[in-house]
MARBA-3410 file (N, C-alpha, C, O; in Angstrom, 1 decimal):
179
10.2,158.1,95.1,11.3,157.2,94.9,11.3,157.0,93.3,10.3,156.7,92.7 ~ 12.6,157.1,92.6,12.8,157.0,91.3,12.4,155.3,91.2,12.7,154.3,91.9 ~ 11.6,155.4,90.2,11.5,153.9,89.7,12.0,153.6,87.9,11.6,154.2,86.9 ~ 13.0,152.4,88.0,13.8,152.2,86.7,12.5,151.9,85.8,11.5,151.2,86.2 ~ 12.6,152.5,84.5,12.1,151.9,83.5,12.2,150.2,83.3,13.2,149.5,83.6
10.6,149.5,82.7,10.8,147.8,82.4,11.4,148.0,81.2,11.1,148.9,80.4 ~ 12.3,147.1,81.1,12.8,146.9,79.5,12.0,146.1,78.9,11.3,145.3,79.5 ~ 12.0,146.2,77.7,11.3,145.2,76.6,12.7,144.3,76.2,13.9,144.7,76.0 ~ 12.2,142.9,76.2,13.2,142.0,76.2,13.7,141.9,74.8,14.8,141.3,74.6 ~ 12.9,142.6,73.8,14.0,142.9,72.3,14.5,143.6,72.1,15.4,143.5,71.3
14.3,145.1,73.0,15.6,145.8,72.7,16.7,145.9,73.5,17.5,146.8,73.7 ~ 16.6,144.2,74.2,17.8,144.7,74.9,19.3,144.3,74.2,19.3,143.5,73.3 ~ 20.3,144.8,74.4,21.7,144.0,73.5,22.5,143.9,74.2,23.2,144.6,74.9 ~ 22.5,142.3,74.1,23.3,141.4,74.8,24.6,141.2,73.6,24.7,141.1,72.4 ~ 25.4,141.1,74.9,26.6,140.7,74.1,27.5,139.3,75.0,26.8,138.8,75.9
28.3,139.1,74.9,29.5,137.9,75.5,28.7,137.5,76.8,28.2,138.4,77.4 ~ 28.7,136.7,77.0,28.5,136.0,78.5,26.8,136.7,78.8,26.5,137.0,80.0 ~ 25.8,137.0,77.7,24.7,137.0,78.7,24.7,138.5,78.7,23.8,139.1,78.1 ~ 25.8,139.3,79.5,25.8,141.0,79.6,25.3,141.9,78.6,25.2,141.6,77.4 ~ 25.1,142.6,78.9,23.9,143.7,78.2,24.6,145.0,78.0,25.2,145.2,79.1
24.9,146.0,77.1,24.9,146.8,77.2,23.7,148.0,77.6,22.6,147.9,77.1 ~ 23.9,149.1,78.6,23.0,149.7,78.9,23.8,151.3,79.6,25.0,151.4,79.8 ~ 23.1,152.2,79.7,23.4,153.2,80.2,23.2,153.2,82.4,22.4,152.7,83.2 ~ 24.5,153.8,82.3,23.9,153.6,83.8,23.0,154.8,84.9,23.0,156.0,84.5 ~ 22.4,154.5,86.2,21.9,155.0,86.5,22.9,155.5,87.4,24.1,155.2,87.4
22.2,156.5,88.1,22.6,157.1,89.7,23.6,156.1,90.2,24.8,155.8,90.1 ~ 22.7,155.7,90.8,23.1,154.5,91.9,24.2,153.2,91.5,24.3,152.2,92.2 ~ 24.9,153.3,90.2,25.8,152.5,89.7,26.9,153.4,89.9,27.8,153.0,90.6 ~ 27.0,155.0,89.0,27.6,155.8,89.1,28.2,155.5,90.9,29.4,155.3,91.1 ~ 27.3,155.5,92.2,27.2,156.1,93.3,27.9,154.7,94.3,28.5,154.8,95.3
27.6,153.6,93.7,28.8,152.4,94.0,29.8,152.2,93.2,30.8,151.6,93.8 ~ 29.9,152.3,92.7,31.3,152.5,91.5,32.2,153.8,92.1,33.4,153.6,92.3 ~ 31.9,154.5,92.3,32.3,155.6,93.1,32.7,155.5,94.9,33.5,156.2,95.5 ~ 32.0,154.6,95.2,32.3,154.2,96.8,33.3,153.2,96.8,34.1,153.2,97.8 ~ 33.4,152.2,95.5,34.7,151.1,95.9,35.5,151.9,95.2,36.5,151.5,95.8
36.1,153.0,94.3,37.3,153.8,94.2,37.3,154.7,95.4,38.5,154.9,95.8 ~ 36.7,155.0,95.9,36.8,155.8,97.5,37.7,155.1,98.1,38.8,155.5,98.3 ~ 37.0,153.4,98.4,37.9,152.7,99.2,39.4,152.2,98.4,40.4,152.1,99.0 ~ 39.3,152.1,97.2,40.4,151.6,96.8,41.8,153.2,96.8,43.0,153.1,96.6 ~ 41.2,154.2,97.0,42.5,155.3,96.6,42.3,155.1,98.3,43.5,154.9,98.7
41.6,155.0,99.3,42.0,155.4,100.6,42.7,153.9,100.9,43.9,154.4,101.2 ~ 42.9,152.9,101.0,43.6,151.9,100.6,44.8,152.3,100.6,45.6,152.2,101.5 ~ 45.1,153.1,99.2,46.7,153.4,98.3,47.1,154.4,99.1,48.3,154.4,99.4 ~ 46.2,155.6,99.7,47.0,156.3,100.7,47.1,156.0,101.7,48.3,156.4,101.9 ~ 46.8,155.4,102.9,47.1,154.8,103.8,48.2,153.3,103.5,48.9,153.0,104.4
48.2,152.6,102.4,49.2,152.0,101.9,50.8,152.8,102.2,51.8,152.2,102.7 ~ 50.7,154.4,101.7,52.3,154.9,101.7,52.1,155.8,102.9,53.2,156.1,103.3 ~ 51.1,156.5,103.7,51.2,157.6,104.7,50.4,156.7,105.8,51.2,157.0,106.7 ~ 49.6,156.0,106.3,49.4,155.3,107.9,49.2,154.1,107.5,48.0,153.8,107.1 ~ 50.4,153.1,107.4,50.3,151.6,107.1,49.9,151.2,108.5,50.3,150.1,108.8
49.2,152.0,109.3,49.1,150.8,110.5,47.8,150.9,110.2,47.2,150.2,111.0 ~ 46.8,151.5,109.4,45.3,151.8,108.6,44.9,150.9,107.3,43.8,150.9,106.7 ~ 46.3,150.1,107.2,46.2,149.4,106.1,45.3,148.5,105.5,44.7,148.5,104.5 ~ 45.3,147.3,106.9,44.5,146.0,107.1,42.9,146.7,107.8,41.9,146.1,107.4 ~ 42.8,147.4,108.5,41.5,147.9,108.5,40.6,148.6,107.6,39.4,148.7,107.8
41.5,149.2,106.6,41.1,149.6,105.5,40.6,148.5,104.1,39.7,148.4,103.3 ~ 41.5,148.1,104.3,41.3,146.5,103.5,40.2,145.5,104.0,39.5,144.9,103.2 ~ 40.2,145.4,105.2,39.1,144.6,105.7,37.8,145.2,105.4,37.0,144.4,105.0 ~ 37.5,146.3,105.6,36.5,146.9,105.5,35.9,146.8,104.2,34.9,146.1,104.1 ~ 36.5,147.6,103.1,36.2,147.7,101.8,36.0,146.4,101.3,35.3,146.0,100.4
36.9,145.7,102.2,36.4,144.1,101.1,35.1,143.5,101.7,34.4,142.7,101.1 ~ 35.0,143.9,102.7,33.4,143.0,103.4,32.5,143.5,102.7,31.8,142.8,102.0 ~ 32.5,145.0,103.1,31.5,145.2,102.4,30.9,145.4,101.0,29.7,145.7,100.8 ~ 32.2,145.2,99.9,32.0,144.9,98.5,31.0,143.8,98.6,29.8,143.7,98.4 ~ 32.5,142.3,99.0,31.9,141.1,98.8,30.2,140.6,99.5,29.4,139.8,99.0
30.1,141.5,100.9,29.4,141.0,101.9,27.8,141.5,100.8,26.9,140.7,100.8 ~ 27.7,142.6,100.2,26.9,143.6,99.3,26.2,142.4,98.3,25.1,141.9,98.2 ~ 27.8,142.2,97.4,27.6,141.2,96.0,26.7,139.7,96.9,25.7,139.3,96.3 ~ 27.0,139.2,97.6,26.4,137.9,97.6,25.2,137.8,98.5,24.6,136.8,98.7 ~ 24.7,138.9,99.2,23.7,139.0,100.3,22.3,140.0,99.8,21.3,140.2,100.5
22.7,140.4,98.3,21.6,141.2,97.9,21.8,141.4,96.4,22.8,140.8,95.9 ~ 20.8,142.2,95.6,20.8,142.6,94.5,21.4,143.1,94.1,21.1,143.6,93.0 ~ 22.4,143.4,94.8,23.4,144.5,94.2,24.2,143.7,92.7,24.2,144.5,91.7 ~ 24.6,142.5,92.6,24.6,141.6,91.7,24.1,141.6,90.4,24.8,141.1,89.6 ~ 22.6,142.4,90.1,22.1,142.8,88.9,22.8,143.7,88.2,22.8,143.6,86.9
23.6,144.8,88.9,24.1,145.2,88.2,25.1,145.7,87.3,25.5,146.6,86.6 ~ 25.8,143.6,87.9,26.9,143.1,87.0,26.7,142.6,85.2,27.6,142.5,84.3 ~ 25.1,142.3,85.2,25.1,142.3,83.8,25.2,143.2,82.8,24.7,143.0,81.7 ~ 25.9,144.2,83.1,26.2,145.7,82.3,27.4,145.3,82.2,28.1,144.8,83.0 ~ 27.5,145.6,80.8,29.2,145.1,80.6,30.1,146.1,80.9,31.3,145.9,80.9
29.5,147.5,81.4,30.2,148.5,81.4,30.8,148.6,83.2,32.0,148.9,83.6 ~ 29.4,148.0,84.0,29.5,148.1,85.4,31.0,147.3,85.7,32.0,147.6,86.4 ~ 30.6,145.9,84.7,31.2,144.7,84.7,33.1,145.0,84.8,33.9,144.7,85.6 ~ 33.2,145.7,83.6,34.8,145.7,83.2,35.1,146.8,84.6,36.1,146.6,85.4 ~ 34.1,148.0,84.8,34.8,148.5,85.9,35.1,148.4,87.2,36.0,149.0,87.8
34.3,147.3,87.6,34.4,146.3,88.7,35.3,145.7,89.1,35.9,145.7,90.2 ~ 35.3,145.0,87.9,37.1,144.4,88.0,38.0,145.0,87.8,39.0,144.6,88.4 ~ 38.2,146.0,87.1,39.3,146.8,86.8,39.7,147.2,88.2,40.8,147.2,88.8 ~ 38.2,147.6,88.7,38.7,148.4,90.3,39.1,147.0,91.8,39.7,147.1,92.9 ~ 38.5,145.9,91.3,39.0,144.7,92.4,40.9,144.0,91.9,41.7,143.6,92.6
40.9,144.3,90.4,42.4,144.1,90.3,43.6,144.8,90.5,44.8,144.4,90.6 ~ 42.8,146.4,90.5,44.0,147.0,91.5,44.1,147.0,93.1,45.2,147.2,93.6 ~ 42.5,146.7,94.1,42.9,146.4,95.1,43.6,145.7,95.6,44.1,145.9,96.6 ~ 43.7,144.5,94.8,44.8,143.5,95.1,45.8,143.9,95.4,46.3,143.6,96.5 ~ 46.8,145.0,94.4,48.3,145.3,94.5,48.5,145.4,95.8,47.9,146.2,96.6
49.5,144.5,96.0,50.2,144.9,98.0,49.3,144.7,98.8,49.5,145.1,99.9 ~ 48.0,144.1,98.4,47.1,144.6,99.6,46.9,142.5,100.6,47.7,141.6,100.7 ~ 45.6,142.6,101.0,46.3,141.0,101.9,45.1,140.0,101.5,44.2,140.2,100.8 ~ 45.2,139.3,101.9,44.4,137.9,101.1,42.3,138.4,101.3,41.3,138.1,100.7 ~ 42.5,139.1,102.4,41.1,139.9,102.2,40.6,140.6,101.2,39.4,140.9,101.2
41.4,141.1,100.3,41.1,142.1,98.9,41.0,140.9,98.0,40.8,141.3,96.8 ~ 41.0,139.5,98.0,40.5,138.7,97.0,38.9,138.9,97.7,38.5,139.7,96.9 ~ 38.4,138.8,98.1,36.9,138.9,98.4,36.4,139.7,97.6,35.8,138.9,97.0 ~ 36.2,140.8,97.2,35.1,141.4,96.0,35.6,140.6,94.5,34.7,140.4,93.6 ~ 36.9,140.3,94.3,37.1,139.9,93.0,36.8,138.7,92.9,36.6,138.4,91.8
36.5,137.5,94.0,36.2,136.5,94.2,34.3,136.5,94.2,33.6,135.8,93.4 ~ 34.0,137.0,94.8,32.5,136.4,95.0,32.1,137.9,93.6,30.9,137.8,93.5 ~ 32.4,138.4,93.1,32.3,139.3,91.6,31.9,137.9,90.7,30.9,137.7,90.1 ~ 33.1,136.9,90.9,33.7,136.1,89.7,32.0,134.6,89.9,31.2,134.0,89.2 ~ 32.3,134.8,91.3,31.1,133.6,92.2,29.9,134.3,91.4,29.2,133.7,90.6
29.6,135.3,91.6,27.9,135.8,91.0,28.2,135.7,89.6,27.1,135.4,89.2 ~ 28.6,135.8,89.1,28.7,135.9,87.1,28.6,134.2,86.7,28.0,133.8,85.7 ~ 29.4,133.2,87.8,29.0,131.8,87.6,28.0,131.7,88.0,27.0,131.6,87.3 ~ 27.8,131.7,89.1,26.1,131.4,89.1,25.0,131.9,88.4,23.9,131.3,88.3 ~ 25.2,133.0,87.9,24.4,133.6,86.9,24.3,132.9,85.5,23.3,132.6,84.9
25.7,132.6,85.4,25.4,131.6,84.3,24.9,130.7,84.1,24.3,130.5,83.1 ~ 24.9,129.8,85.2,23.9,128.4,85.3,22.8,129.0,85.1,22.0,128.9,84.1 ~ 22.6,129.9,86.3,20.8,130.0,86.1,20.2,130.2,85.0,19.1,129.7,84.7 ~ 21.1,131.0,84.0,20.8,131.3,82.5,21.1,130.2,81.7,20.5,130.4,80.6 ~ 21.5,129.3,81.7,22.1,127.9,80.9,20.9,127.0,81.0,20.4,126.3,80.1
20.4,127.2,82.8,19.0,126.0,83.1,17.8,126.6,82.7,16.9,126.0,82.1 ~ 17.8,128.0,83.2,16.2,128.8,82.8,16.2,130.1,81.9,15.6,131.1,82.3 ~ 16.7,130.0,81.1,17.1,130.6,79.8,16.0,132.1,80.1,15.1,132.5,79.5 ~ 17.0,132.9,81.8,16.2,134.2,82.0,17.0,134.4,82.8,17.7,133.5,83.3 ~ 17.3,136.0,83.4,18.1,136.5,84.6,17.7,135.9,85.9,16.7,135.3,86.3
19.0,136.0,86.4,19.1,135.4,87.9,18.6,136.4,88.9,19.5,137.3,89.0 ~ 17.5,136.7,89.7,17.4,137.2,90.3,17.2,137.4,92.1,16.1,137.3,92.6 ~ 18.4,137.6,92.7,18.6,137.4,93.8,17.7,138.1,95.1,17.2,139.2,95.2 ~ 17.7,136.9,96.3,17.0,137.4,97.0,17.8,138.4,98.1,18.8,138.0,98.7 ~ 17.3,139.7,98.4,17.8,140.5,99.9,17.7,139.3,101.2,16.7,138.7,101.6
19.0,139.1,101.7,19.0,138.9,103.1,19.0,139.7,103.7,19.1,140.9,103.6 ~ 18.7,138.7,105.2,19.0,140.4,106.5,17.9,139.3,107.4,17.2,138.4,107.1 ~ 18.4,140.2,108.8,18.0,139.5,109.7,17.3,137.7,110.0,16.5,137.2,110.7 ~ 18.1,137.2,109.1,17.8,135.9,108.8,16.6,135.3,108.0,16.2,134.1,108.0 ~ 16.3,136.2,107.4,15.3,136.4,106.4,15.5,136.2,105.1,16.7,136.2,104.8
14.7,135.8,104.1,15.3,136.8,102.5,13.9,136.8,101.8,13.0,135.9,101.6 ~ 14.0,138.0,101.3,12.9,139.0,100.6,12.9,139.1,99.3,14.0,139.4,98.8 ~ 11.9,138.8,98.4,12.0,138.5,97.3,12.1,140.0,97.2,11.8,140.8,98.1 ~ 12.9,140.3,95.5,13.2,141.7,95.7,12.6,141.5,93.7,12.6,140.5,93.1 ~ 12.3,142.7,93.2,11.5,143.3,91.9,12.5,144.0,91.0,12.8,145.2,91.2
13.0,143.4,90.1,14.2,144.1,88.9,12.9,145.0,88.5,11.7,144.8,88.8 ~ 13.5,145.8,87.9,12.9,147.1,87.3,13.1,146.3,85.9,12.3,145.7,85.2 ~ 14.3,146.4,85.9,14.8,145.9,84.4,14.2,144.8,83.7,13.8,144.6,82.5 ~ 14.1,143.9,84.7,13.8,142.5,84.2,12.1,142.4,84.3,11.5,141.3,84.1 ~ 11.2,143.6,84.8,9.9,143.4,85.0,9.7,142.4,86.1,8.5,142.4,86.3
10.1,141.8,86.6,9.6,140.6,87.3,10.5,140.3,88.7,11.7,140.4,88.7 ~ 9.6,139.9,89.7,9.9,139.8,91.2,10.8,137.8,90.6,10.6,136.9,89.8 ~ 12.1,138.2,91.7,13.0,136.6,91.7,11.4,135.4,92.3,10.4,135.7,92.9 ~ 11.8,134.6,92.0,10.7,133.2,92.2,11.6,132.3,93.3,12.4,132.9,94.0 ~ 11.3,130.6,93.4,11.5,129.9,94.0,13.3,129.3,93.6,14.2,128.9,94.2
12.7,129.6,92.1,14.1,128.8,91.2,15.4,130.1,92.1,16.5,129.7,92.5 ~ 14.9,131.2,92.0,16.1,132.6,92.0,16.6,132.4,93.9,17.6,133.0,94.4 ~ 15.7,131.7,94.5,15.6,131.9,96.1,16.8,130.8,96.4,17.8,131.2,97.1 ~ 16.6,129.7,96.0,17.8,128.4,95.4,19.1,128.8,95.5,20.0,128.6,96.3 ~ 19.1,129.8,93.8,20.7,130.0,93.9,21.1,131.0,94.3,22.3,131.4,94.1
19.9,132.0,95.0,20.5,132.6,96.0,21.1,132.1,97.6,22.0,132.5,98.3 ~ 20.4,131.1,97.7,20.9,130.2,98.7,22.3,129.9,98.4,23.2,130.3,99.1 ~ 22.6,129.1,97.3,24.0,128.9,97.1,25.1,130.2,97.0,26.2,130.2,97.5 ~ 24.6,131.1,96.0,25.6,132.6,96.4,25.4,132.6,97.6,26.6,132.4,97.8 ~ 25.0,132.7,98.6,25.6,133.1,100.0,26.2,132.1,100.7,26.9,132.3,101.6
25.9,130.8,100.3,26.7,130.0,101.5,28.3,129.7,100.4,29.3,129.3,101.0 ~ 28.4,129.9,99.2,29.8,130.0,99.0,30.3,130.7,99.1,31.5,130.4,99.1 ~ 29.8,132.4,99.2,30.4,133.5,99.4,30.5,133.7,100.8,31.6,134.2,101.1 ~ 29.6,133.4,101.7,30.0,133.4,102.9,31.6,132.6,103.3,32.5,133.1,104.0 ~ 31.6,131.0,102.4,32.9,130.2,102.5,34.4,131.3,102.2,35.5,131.6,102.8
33.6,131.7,100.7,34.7,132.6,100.5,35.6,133.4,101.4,36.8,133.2,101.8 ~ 34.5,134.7,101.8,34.8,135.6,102.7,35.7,134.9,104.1,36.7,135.4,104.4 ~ 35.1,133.8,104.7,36.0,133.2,105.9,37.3,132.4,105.7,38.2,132.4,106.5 ~ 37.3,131.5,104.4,38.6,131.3,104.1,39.7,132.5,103.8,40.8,132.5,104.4 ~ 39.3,133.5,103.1,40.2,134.4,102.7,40.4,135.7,104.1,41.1,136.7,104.4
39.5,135.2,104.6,39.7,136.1,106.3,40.8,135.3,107.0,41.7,136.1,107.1 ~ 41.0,134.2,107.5,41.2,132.8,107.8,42.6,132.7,107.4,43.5,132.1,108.0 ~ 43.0,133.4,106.0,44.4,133.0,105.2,44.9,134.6,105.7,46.0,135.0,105.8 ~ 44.3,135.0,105.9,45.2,137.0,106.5,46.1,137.0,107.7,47.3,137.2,107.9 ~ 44.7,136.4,108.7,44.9,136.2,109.9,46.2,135.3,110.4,47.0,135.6,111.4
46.5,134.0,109.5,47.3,133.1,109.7,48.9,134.2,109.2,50.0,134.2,109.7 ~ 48.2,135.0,108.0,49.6,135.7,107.7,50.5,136.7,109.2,51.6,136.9,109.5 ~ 48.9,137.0,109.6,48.9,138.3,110.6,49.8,137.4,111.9,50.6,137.9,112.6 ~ 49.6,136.5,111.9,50.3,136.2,113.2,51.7,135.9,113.0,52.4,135.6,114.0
END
């Protein structure tokens, strides 16, 4: 199993809001690459099987948003690079698409505020806990050297129960459209 280099906390360079510039790994490349999968199959099924449209939509957005607020996937929004492409790629899902494609740009926007607090109260990265089976597992940044704590278990608690809100309001506003 590849294990990330610890950074040393002076060379890292931060810039606007906290984000870091850094090079990316595999596995950024390798999600970054899965939500443009979903977002061009989206756009073709948008003009050649619109009846693929809303199932295509629903999907890609669960599992963006469902990803961002339920695990660590989240760390790898403090890359300013990860960051602009993220959004770049949740602001074109939106085009034409239905109130379910606000979900990755929404709980995106939800982890970057909460990140902020954490960093405003405990002047250190927010480190989120893995859910799953009703559980949650403290999980080990490579980057940051250090397993999330009690403080990081908290507002992991709160990213999921507003991202959970998120996801069922913006499911909740489709549905009402769908009928």
């Amino acid at each position: 199993m590849y294990k990330l280099p610890k950074v040393n906390q002076s060379s890292r360079k931060f810039i606007f809001g906290k984000l870091e510039t850094r090079k990316f790994i595999v596995s950024d490349y390798l999600y970054l690459a899965g939500y443009l999968i979903g977002v061009i199959l989206y756009a073709f099924a948008s003009k050649y099987e619109p009846r693929n449209i809303f199932a295509i939509s629903f999907t890609v957005s669960i599992i963006c948003g469902g990803q961002t607020i339920s695990s660590p996937f989240g760390l790898r929004f403090r890359n300013v690079y990860f960051s602009i492409l993220w959004l770049m790629l949740s602001l074109i899902f939106l085009i034409g698409n239905y109130f379910t494609a606000l979900i990755p740009l929404l709980t995106f926007i939800l982890y970057h505020i909460i990140r902020m607090i954490f960093w405003k109260k405990n002047k250190r990265e927010f480190i989120p806990y893995e859910t799953g089976k009703g559980q949650m597992y403290r999980y080990k940044s490579y980057f940051e050297g250090r397993y999330g704590d009690l403080k990081d278990k908290g507002y992991t608690k709160i990213l999921l129960g507003i991202g959970i809100l998120i996801i069922l309001l913006c499911f909740i506003q489709t549905i009402g459209l769908k009928v």
